[in-house]
Backbone bond lengths (Angstrom), bond angles and torsions (degrees), N, CA, C in turn:
res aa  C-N    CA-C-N  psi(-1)  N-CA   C-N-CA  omega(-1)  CA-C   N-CA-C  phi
1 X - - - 1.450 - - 1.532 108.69 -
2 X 1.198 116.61 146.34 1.800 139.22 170.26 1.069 123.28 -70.05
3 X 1.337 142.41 163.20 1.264 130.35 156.97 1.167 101.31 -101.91
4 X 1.498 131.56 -10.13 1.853 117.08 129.66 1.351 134.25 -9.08
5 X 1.931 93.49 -80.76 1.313 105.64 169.81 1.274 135.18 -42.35
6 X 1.574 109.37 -31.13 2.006 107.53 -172.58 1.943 94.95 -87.17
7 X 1.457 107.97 -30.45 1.482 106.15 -176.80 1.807 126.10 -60.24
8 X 1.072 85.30 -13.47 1.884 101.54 -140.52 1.915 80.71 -66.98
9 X 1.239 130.37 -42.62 1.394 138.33 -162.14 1.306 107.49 -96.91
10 X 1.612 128.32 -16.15 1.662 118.67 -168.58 1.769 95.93 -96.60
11 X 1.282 124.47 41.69 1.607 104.82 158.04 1.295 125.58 59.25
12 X 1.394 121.51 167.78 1.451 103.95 179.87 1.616 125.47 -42.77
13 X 1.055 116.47 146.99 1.085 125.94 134.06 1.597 149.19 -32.64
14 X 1.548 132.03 89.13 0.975 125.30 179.61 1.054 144.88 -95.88
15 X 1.646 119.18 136.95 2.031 113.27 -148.53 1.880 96.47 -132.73
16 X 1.206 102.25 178.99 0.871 114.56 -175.33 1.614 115.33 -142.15
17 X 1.285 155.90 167.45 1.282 171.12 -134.56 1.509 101.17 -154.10
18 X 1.512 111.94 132.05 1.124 117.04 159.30 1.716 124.90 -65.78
19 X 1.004 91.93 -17.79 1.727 102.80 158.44 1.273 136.87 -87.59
20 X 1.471 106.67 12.14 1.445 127.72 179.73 1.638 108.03 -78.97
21 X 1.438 116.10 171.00 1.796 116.47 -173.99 1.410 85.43 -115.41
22 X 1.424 112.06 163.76 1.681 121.95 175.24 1.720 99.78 -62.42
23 X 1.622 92.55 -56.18 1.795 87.05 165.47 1.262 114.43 -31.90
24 X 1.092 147.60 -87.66 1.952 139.79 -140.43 1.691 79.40 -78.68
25 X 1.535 145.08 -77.02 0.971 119.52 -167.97 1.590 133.94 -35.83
26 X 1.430 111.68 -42.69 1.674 105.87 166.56 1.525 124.34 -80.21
27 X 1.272 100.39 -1.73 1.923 115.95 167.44 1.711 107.02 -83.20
28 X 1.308 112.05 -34.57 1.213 102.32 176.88 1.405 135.45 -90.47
29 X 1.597 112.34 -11.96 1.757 155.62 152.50 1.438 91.26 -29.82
30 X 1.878 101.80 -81.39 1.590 105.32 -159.66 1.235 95.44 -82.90
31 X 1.658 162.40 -29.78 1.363 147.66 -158.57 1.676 98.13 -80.00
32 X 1.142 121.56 -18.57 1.585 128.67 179.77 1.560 118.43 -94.58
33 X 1.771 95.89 -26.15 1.497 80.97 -161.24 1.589 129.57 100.93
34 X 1.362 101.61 -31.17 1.462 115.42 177.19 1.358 123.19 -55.43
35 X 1.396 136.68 151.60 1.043 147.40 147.29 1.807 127.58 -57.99
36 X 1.838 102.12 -55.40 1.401 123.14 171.45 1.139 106.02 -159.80
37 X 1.236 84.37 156.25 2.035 108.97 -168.42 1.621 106.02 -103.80
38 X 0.936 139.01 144.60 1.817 126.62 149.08 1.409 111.43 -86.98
39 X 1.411 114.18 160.77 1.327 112.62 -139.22 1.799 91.52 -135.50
40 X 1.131 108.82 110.07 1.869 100.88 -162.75 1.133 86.79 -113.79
41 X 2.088 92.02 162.61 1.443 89.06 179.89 1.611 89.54 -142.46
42 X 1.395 152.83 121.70 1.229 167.18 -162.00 1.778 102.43 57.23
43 X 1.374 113.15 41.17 1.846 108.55 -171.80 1.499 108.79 86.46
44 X 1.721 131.66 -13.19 1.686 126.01 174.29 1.724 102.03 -95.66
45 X 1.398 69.18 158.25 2.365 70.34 -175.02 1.883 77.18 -108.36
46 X 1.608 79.81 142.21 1.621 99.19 -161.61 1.882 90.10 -132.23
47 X 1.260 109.05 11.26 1.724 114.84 170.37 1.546 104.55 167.24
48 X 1.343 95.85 -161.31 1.507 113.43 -179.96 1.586 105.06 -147.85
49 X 1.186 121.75 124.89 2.028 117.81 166.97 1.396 110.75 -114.14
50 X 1.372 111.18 104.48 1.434 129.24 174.19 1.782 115.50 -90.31
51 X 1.135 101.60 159.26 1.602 105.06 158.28 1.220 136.95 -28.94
52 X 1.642 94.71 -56.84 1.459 90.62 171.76 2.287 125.79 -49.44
53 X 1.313 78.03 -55.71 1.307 98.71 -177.70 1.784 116.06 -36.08
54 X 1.618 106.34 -11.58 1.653 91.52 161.58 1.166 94.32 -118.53
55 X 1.220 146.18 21.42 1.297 123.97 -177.96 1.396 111.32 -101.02
């Protein structure tokens, strides 16, 4: 199996801005469902902000 394959059905993709607040990032966590977001910055993923990361 791909990581194609598991993507192909979960919908956009959700990112985040290094100019983002923990606020909208943990608003967008639980309004998604998500675990972690990648966090782009001109279209490059320049990290990842997960759950853990406020806890």
């Amino acid at each position: 199996m791909t990581i194609a394959a598991i993507l192909k059905d979960k919908g956009d993709i959700q990112s985040l801005t290094p100019d983002s607040t923990v606020a909208q990032a943990v608003a967008l966590l639980g309004e998604k469902r998500i675990g972690a977001a990648p966090v782009l910055d001109g279209g490059k993923v320049v990290g990842i902000f997960s759950e853990r990361d406020v806890i």
